[in-house]
C-alpha positions as YAML, in Angstrom:
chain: A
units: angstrom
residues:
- id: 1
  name: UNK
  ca: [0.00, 0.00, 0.00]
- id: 2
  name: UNK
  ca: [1.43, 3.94, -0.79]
- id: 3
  name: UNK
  ca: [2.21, 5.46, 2.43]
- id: 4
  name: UNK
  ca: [0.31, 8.21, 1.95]
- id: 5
  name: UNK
  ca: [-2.84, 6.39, 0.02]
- id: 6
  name: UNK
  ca: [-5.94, 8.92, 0.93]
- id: 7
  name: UNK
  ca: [-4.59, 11.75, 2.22]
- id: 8
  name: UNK
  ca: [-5.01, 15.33, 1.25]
- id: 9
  name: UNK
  ca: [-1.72, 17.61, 1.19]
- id: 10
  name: UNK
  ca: [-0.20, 21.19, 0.80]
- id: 11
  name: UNK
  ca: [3.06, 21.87, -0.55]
- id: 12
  name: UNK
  ca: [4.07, 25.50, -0.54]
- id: 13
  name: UNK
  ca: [6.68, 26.95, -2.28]
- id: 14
  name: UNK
  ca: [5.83, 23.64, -4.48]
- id: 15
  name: UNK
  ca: [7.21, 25.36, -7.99]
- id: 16
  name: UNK
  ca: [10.78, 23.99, -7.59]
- id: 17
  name: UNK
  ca: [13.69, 22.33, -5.72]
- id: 18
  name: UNK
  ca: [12.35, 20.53, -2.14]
- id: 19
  name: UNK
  ca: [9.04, 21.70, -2.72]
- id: 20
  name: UNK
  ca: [8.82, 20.43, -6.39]
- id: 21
  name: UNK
  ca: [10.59, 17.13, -4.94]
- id: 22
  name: UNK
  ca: [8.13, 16.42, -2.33]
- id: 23
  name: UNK
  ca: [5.47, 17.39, -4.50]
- id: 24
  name: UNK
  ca: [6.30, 14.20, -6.89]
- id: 25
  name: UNK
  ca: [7.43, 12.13, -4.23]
- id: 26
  name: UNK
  ca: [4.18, 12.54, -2.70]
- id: 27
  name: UNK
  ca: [2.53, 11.88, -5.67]
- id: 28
  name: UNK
  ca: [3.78, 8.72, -6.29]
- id: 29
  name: UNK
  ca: [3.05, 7.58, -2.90]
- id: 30
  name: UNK
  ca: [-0.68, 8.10, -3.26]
- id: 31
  name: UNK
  ca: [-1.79, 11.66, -1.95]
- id: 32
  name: UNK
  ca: [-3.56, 14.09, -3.15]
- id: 33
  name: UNK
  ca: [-2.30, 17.75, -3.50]
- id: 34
  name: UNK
  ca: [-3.45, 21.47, -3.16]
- id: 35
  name: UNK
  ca: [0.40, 22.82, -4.35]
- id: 36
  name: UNK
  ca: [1.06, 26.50, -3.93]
- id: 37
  name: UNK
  ca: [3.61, 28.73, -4.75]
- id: 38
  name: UNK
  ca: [3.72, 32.81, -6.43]
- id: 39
  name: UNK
  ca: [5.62, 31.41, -9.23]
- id: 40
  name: UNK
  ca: [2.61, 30.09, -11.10]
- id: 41
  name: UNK
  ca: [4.46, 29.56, -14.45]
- id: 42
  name: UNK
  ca: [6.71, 27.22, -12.60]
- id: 43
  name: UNK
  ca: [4.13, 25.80, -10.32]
- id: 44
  name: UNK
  ca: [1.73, 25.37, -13.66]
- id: 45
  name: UNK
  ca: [5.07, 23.07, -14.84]
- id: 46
  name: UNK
  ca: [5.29, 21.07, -11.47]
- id: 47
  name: UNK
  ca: [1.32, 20.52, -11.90]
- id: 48
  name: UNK
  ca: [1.11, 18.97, -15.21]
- id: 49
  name: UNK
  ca: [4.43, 16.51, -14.93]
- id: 50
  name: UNK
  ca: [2.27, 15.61, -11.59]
- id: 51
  name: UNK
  ca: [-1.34, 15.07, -13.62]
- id: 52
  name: UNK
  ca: [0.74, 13.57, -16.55]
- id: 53
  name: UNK
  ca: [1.24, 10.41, -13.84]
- id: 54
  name: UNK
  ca: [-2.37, 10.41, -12.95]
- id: 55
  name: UNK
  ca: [-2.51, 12.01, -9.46]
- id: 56
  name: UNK
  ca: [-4.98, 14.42, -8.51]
- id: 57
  name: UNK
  ca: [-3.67, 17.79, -7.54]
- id: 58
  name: UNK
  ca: [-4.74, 21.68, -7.97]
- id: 59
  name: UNK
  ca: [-2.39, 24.55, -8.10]
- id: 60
  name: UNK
  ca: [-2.75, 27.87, -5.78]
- id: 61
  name: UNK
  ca: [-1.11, 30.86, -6.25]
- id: 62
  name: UNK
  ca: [-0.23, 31.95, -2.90]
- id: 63
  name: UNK
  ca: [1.71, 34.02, -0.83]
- id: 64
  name: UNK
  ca: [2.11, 32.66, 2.05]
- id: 65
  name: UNK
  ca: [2.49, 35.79, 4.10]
- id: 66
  name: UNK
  ca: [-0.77, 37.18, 2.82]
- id: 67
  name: UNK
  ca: [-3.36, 36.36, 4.68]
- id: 68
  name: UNK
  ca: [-6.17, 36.50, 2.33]
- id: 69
  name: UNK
  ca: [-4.39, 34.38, -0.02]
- id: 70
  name: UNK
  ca: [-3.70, 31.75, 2.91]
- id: 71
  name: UNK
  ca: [-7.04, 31.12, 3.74]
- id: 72
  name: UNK
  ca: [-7.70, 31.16, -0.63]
- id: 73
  name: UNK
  ca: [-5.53, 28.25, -0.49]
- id: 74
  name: UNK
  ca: [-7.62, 26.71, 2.53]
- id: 75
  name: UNK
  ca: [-10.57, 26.97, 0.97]
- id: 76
  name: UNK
  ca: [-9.30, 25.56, -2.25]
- id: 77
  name: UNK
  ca: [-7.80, 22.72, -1.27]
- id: 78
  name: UNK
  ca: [-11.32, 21.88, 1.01]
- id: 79
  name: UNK
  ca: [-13.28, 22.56, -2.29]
- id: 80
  name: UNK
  ca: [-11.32, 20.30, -4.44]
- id: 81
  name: UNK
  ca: [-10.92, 17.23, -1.68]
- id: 82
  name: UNK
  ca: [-12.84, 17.95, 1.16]
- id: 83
  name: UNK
  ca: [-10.44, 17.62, 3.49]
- id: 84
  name: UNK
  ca: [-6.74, 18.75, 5.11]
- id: 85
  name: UNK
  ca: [-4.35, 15.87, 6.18]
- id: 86
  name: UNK
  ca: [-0.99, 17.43, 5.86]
- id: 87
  name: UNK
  ca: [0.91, 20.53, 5.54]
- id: 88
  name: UNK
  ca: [4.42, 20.86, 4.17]
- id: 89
  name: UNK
  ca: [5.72, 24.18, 5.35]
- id: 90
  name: UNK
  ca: [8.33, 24.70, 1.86]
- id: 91
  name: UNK
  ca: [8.11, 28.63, 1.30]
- id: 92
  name: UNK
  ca: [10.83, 30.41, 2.29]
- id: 93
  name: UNK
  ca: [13.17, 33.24, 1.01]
- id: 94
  name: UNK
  ca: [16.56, 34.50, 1.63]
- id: 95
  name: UNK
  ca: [17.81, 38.39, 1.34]
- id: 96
  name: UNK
  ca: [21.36, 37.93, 2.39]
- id: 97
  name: UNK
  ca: [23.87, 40.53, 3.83]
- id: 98
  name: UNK
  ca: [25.94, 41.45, 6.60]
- id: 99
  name: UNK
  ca: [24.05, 43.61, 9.44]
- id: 100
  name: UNK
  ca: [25.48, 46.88, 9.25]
- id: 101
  name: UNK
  ca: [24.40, 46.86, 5.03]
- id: 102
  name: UNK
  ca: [20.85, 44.88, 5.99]
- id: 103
  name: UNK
  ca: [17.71, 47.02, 4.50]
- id: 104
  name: UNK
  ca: [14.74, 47.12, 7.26]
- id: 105
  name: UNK
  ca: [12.40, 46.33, 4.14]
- id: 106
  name: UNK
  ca: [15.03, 43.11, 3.27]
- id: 107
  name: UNK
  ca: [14.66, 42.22, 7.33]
- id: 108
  name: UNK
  ca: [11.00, 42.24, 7.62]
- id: 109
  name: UNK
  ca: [10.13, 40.59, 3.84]
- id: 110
  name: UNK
  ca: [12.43, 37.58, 5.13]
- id: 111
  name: UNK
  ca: [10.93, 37.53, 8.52]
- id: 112
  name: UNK
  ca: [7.37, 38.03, 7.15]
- id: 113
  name: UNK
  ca: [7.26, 34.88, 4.29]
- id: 114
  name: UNK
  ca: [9.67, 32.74, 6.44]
- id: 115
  name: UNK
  ca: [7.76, 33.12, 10.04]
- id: 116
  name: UNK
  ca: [4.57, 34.64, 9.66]
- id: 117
  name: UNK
  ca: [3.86, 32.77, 6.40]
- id: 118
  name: UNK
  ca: [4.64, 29.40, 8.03]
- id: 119
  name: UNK
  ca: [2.48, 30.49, 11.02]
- id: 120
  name: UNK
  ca: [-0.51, 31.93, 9.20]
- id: 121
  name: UNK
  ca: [-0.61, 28.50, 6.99]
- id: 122
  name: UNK
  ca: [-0.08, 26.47, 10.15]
- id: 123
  name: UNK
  ca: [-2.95, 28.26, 11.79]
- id: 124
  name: UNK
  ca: [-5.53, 28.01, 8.86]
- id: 125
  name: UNK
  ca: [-4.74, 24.59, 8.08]
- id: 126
  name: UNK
  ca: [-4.63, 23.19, 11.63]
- id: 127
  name: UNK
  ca: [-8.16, 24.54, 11.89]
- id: 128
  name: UNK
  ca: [-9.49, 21.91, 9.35]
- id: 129
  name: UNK
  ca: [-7.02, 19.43, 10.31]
- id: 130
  name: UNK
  ca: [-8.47, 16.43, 12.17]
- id: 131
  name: UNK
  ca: [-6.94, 13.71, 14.29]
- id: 132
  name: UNK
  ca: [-3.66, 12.13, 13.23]
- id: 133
  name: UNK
  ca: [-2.54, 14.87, 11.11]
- id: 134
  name: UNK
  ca: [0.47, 16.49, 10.12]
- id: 135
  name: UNK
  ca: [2.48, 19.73, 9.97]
- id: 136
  name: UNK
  ca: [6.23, 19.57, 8.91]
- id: 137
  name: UNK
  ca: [7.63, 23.38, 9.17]
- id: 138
  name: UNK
  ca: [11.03, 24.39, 7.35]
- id: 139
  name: UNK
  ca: [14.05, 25.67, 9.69]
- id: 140
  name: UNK
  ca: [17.77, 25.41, 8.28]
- id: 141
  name: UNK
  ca: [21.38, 24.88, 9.22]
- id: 142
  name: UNK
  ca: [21.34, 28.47, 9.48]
- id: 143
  name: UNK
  ca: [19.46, 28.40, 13.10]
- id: 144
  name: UNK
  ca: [23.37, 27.54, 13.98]
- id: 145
  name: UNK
  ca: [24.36, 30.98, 13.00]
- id: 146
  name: UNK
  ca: [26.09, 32.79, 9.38]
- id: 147
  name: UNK
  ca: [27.40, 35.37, 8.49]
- id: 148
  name: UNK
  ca: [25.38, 37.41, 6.50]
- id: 149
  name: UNK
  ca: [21.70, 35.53, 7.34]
- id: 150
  name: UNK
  ca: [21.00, 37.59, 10.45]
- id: 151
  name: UNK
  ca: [17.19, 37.84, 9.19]
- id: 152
  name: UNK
  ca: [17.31, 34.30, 7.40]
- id: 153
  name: UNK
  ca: [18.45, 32.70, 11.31]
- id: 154
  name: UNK
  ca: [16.36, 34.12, 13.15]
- id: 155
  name: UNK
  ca: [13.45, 33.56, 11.06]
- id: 156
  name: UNK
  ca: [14.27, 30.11, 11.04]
- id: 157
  name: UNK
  ca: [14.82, 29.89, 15.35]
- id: 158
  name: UNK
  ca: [11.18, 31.09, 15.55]
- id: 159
  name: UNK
  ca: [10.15, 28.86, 13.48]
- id: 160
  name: UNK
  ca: [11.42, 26.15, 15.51]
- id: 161
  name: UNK
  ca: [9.92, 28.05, 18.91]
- id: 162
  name: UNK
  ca: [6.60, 27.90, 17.04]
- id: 163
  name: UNK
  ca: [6.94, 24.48, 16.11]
- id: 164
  name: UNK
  ca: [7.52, 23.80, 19.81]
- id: 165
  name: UNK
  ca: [4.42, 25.40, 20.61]
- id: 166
  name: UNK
  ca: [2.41, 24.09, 18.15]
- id: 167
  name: UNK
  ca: [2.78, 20.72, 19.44]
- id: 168
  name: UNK
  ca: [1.91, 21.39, 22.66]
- id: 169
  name: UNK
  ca: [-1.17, 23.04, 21.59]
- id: 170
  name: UNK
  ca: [-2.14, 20.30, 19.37]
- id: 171
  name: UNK
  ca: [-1.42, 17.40, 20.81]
- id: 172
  name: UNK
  ca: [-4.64, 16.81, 22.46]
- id: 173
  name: UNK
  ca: [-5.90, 15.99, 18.83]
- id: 174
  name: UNK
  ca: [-3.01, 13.84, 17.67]
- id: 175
  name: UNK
  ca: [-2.43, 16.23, 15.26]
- id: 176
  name: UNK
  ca: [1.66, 15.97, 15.20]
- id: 177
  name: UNK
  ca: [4.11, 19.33, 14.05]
- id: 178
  name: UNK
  ca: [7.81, 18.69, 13.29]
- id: 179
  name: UNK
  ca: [10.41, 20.65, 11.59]
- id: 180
  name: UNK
  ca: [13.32, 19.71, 9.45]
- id: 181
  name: UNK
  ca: [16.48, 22.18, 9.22]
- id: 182
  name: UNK
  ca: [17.98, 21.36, 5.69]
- id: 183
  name: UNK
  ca: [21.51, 21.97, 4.96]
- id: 184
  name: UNK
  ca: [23.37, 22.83, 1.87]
- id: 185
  name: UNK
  ca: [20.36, 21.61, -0.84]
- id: 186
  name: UNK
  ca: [21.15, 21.91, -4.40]
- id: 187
  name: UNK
  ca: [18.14, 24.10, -5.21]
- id: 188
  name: UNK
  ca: [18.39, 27.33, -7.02]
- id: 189
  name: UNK
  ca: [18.60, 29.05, -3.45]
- id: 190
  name: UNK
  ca: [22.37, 27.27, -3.17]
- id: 191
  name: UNK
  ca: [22.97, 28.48, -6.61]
- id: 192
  name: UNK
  ca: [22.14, 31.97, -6.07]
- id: 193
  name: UNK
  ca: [25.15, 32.06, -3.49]
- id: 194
  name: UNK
  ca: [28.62, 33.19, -4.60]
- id: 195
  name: UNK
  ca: [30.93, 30.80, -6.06]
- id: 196
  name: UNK
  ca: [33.43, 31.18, -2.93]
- id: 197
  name: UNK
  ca: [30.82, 30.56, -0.59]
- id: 198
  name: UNK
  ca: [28.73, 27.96, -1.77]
- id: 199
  name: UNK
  ca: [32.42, 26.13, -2.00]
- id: 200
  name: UNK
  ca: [33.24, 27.11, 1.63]
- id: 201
  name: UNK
  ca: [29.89, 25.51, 2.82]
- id: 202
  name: UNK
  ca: [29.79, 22.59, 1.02]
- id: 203
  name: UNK
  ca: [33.77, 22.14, 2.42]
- id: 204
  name: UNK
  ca: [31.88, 21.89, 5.94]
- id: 205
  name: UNK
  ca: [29.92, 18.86, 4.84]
- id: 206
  name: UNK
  ca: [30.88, 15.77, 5.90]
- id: 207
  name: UNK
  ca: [29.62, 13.72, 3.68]
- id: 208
  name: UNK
  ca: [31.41, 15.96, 0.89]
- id: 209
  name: UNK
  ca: [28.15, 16.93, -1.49]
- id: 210
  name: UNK
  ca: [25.57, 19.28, -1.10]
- id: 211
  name: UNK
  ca: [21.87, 17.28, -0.50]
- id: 212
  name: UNK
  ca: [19.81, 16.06, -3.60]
- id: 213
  name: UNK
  ca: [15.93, 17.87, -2.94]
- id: 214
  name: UNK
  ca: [14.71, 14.65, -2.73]
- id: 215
  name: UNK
  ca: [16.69, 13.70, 0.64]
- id: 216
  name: UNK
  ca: [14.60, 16.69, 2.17]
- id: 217
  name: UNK
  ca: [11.40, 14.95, 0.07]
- id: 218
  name: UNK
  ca: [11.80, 11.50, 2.19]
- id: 219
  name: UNK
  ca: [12.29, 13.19, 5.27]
- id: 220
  name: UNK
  ca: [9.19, 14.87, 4.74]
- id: 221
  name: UNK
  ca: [7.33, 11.76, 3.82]
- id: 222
  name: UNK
  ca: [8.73, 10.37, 6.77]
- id: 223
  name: UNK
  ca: [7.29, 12.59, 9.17]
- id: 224
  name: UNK
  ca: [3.61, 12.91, 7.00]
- id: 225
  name: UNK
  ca: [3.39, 9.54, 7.19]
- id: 226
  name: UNK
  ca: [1.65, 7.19, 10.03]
- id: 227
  name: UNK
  ca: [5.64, 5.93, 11.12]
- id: 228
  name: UNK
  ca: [5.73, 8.93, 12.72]
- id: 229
  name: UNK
  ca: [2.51, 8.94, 14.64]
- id: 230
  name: UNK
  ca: [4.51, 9.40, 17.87]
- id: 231
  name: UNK
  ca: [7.08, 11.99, 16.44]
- id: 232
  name: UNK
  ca: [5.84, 15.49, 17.47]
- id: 233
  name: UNK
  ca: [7.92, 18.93, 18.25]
- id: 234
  name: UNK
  ca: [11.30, 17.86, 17.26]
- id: 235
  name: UNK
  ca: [13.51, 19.51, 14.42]
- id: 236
  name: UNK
  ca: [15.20, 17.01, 12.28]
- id: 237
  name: UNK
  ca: [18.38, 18.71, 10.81]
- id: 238
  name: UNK
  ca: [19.15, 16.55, 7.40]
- id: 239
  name: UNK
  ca: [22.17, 18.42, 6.35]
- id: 240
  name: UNK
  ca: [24.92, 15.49, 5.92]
- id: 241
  name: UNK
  ca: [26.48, 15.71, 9.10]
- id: 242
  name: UNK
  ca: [27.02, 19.74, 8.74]
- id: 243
  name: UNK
  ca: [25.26, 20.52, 11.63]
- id: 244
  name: UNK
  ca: [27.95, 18.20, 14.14]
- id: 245
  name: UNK
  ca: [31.21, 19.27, 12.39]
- id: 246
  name: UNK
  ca: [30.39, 23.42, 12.74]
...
């Protein structure tokens, strides 16, 4: 049986890389997906290679840190399938700098999509959620501190806090939140990064490579699926060892 046979998820930032990943790994494993993202040429792509293998899945243009266009992607998903099982908390951004050169507009856009994107989706969808769901939220290897990310870390340590919370709160209805702090992924994010950098972190990599998107994908599944039905408030850092040999 597909692990996730009859279950209803959202993907955001589901146009590319780990959201794009998940989104077909997903697939293939029997969901059915409400995928989101404010790149809807991309998304509109990730959508039709996911139809094209028979799944059933709508596309949402959302930003995540609007609210009206949150609860749009509620109510779509709950329209097309009636119900929520899972949410994969994918969006994120990065506006990187060092402190004393760091815009207040560059601060609050990465603090408003990371944080209060991942909270206003985790608070819409955990309203419709019923028992035995799940919520997997998006930190980063970042939470450990770089240069340069002041607004990228500590978007991702609340994240974390709220994940915390979350499963406190929640736990009553079996409804379980996790996190997982990626690494160095080889996503367009990693590529964006100057040459001498992106060489410097993957140097710190134990393992030697930076992380295939589909690495994040099975940790995701992982944690969506019913082997983690007693997994709840924990951040998972998949990040090939990074995270032990800072």
């Amino acid at each position: 049986m597909k692990r996730l046979e009859g279950k209803t998820a959202i993907i955001t930032g589901a146009g590319a890389g780990i959201g794009e990943a998940t989104a077909k790994l997903f697939a293939a494993q029997g969901a059915k997906l409400s995928l989101c993202d404010v790149a809807e040429e991309q998304l509109g792509k990730v959508v039709s290679d996911i139809k094209a293998e028979g799944a059933e899945v709508v596309p949402v243009r959302c930003n995540v840190a609007d609210e009206g266009d949150v609860k749009n992607m509620i109510s779509t998903t709950l329209e097309a399938f009636g119900k929520i099982d899972i949410l994969i908390n994918n969006a994120g951004i990065t506006r990187d700098t060092l402190t004393p050169r760091m815009k207040e507009e560059d601060w609050n856009l990465v603090i408003d999509v990371n944080l209060k994107g991942s909270f206003l989706c985790a608070k819409y969808a955990l309203a419709k959620m019923e028992r035995g769901g799940k919520v997997v939220n998006t930190a980063s290897i970042a939470v450990l501190g770089n240069k340069g990310q002041v607004n990228y870390s500590a978007s991702k340590m609340g994240v974390i806090g709220m994940t915390r919370t979350l499963a406190l709160e929640y736990a009553r209805k079996k409804i379980c939140v996790n996190c997982i702090a990626p690494g160095a992924i080889d996503t367009p994010m990693l590529q964006s990064v100057p040459e001498k950098m992106r060489e410097a972190m993957i140097g710190k990599i134990p393992l030697g490579q930076a992380i295939a998107p589909v690495e994040i994908a099975r940790a995701h599944l992982f944690l969506s699926s019913d082997e983690a039905n007693f997994i709840t408030g924990q951040t998972l850092f998949v990040d090939g060892g990074m995270s032990i040999g800072i």
